[in-house]
C-alpha positions as CSV (number, residue, x, y, z in Angstrom):
1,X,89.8,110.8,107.1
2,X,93.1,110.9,109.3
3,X,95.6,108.1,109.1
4,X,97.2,107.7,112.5
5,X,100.7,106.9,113.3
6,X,100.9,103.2,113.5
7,X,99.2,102.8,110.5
8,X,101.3,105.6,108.1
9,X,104.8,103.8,108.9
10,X,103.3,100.1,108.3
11,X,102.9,102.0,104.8
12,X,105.3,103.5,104.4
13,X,107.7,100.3,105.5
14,X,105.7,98.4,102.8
15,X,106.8,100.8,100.2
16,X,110.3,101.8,101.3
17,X,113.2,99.7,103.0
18,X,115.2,101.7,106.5
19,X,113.3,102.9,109.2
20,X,111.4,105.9,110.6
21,X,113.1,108.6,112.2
22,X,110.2,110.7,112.8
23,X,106.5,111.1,112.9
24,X,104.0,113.8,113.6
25,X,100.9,115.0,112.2
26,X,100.4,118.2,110.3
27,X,98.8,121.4,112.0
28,X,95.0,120.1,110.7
29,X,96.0,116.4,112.1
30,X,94.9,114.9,108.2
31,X,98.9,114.6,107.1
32,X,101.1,112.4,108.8
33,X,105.1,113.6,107.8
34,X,107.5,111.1,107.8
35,X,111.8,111.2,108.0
36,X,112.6,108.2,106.8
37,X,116.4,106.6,107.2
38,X,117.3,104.8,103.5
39,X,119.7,101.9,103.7
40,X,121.8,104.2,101.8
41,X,121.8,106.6,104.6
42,X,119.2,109.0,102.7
43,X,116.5,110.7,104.5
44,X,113.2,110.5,102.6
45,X,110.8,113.2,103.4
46,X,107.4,111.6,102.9
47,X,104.0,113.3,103.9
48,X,100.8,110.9,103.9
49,X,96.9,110.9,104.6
50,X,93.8,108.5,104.6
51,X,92.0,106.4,104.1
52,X,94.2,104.2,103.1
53,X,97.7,104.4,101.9
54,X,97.9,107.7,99.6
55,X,101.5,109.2,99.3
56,X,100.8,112.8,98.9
57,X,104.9,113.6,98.3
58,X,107.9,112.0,98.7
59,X,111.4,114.0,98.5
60,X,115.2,113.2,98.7
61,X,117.6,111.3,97.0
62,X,117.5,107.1,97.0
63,X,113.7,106.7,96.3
64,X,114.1,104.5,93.6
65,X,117.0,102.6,95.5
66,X,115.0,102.4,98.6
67,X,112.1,101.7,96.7
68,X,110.0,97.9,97.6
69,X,107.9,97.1,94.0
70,X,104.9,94.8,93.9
71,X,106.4,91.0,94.1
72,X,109.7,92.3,95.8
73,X,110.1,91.0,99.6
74,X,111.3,94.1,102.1
């Protein structure tokens, strides 16, 4: 099941603090890829799909920095 645009960065900013600096779906429109601008200044390479909220990879440096845990506020 595709997960559109909207709903892939409100994930993605519930797991990660910054902001997006890109979207676009993959080739087959199932995989949303994600740029995504760290408070460090990191760019997080993040590639998502539905239903739901499932990270399929996430790569770059400052994930754990960036990183929102269960109980933290953004």
């Amino acid at each position: 099941m595709p997960l559109g645009p909207a709903a892939a960065l409100e994930c993605v900013a519930a797991r990660y603090r910054g902001e997006a600096l890109r979207i676009r779906d993959d080739d087959d429109g199932l995989v949303q890829e994600v740029r995504w601008l760290t408070p460090a200044g990191n760019v997080l390479q993040i590639e998502m799909t539905g239903p739901g909220c499932r990270f399929l990879e996430v790569e770059g440096v400052g994930q754990s920095e960036a990183r929102i845990l269960p109980g933290q506020t953004r």
